[in-house]
N, C-alpha and C positions, 0 to 999 in steps of 0.2 A: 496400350495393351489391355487387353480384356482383364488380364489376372490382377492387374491393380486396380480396376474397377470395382474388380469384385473384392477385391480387400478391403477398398476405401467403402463399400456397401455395409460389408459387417463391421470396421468400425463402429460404422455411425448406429448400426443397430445394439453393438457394444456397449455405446455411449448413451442411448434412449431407453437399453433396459437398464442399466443404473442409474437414472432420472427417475424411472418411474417405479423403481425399485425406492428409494429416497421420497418419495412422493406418496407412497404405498404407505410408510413405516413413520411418516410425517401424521398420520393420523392417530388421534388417541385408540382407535377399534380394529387397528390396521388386521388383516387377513395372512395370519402366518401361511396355510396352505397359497395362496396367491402370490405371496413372496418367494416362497420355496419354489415354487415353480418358475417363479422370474429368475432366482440365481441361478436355476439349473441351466436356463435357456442362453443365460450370458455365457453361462461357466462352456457350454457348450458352442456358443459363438466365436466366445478365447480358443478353446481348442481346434475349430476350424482354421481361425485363424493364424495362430501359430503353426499350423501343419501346413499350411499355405505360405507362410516365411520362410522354414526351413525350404521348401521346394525351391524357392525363390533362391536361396543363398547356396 
């Protein structure tokens, strides 16, 4: 099914922005605005996702 591709998609891009979010912050000089902008982009990856669950169930 298409829709679980697309689930298992943003997972994994779920999972690579908190890698490099962790990798970002893993520096002594790390870039608060480049963080902030990475949480956003998860935060807003989770809520795709999650709206794509609920459809699901």
């Amino acid at each position: 099914m298409a829709l679980d591709g697309h689930m298992q998609e943003l997972s994994e891009k779920h999972k690579k922005l908190q890698e490099l979010i962790e990798s970002e912050m893993a520096h002594p000089d790390w870039d608060e605005v480049r963080v902030a902008a990475l949480k956003k982009e998860k935060l807003r990856v989770k809520d795709e996702l999650e709206r794509l669950r609920s459809c699901v169930h």
